[in-house]
N, C-alpha and C positions, 0 to 999 in steps of 0.2 A: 853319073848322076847321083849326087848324095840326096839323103835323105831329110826333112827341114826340121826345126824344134823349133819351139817357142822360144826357151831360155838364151837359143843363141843372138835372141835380136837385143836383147839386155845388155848382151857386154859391147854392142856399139852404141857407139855415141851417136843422141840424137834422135833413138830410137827408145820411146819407151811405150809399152803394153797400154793401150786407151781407157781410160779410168770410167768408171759407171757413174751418172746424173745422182744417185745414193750417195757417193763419194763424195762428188760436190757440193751436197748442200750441206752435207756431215759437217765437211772443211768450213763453208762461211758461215754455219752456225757455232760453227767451235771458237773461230775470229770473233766473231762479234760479242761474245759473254766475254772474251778476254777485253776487247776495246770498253767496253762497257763497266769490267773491273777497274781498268787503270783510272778512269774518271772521277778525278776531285768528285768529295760528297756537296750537294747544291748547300748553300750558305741557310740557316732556322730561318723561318720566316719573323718578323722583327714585332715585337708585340706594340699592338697600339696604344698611344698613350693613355686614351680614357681606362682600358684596361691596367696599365701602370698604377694610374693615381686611384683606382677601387681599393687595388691590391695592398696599396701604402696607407688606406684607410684604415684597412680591417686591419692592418700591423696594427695600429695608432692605436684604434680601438680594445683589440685585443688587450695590449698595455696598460690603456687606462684602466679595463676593469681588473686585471689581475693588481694593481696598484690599490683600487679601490676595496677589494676584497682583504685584500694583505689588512689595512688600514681599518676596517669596520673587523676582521678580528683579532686585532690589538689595541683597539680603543679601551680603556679605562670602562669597567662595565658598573652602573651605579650599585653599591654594597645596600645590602638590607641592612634594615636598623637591627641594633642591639637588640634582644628582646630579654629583661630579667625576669628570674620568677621569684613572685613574693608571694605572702600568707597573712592572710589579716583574720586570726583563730582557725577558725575551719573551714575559710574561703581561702579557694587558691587563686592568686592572679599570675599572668604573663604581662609584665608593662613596658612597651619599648621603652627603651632609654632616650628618645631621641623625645618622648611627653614628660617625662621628669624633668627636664633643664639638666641633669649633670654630663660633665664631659663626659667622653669614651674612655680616657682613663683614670676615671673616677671611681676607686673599687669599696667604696662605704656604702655604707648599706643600712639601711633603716628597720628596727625591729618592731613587729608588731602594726607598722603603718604604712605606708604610698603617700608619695607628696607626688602631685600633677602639675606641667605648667602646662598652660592651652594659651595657644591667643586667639581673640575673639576678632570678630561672629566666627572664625574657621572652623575653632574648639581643633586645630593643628601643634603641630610643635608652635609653640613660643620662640620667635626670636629675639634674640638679646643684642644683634647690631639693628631690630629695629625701636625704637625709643619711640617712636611715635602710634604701634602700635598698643591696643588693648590687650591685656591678658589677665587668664582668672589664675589662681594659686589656689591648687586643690588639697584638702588634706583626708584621708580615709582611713578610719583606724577603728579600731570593738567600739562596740555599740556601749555606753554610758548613761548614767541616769541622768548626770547631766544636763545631758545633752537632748534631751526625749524632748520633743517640741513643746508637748504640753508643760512641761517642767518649766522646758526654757519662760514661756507665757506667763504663768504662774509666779516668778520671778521677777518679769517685768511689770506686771501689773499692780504691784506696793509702789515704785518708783515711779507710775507713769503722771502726768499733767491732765488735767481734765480735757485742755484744747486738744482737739480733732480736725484736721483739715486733710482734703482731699490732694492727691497727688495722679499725673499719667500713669497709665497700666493697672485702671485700676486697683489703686491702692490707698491706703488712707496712713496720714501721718502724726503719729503720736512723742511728742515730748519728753525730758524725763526731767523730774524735781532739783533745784539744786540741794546742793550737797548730796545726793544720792550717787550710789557706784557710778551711774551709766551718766551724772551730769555735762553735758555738752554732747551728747548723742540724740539721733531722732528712730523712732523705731517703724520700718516702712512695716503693712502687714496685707497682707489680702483680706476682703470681704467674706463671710461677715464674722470668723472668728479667727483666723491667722492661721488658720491650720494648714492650710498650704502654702505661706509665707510668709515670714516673718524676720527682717533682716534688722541690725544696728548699724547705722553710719553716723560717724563724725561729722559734728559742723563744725569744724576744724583738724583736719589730722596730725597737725602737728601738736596741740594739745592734748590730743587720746590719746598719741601714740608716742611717749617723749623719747620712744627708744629705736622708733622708725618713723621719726618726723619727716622723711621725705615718698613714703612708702604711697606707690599708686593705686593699690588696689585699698583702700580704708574699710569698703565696706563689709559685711561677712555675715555669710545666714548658716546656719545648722541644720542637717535632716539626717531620717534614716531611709537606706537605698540596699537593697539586698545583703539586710543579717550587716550591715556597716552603718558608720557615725560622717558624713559627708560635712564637709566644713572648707565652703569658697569664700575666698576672698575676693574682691571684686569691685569696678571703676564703682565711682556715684553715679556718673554721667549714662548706663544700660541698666539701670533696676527698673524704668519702665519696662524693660524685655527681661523681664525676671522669668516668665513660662517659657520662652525661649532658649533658655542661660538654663534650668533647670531641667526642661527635658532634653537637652542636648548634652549636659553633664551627667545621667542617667544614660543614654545611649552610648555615651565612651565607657562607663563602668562596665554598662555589660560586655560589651564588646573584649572585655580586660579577662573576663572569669574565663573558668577554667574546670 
């Protein structure tokens, strides 16, 4: 009678050692992560169209404003005027060049005075494509004896006509003598001594003026305006808006100092 072993029922066929319930489920869980690897990944789920066409919006959008951005900082941005500085004695001004009339590359230069173009009622730059437009021609230079109102008065009062008749804006209009300097001129003035206006116009400009027969602005008053000699030239058709025309040509002067 021999003795029994385990190991010898191994090397028959048929027989093998009973495996533990632990074993078993080791085994089909180890199976199953493998079958579960080999499995194609499931297909993306497929995005809806409404969420497409949001998506294709905000592309769109996005586009147009970086287009719009590009575009608003490379636009042409408007240039500030010219601004010259002059001297009229011991006043200093700053006067764009865009109220003078002269081109941008107009490098002359005027000594000791300011010429203005304004067009009216704006009292703005002057345009010269528009014709149809009013404008005053201002001149500003040292004060003159001249030129002193009272002087100016003084002056026309040897030459004037006795007739008197009233004009709009208040004003009253006086004649001057023939053969006198001013014959063919009428002289507007304010009530009741001219002191605060006193213009001459032509009752024909092409006769006063043989050297600017076609010149719009005829008419022309004189004053003094801070330590300066002011001299507009100006339509016939706005001397009723003489206080108008004259404190609004006072508020561009100031506006000019310095």
């Amino acid at each position: 009678m021999s003795a029994y072993h385990p190991q010898d029922l191994a090397g028959e066929p048929g027989l093998q050692p009973p495996r533990s319930p632990l074993g078993h489920a080791a085994s089909g869980l180890a199976g199953s992560v493998r079958a579960r690897l080999k499995r194609p990944p499931p297909p993306l789920p497929r995005a809806d169209g409404a969420l497409l066409k949001a998506a294709a919006a905000i592309v769109l959008l996005g586009g147009l404003a970086t287009g719009l951005a590009l575009y608003l900082g490379h636009r042409e941005v408007p240039l500030e005027p010219v601004v010259q500085p002059a001297r009229i004695g011991a006043i200093a001004l700053m006067v764009p060049q865009d109220l003078t009339g002269a081109e941008p590359d107009d490098s002359s230069r005027l000594v000791g005075m300011v010429r203005l173009r304004l067009d009216w009622p704006s009292l703005g730059p002057a345009q010269p494509q528009a014709p149809n437009r009013q404008r005053l021609l201002i001149t500003l230079s040292p004060q003159d004896k001249v030129n002193d109102p009272q002087t100016q008065l003084s002056v026309y009062a040897r030459f004037l006509t006795p007739t008197v008749w009233s004009n709009p804006g208040g004003l009253v209009v006086r004649g001057f003598r023939k053969g006198s300097p001013y014959e063919g001129d009428e002289l507007y003035v304010s009530v009741p001594d001219g002191r605060g206006f006193a213009a001459r116009c032509p009752l024909d400009a092409a006769k006063s003026d043989s050297a600017r027969p076609d010149l719009d602005e005829p008419c022309r008053v004189t004053f003094r305006h801070r330590g300066m000699d002011v001299n507009i030239r100006f339509p016939r058709a706005i001397i009723a808006d003489w206080e108008l025309m004259l404190g609004g040509v006072r508020r561009t002067i100031d506006g000019l100092m310095r």
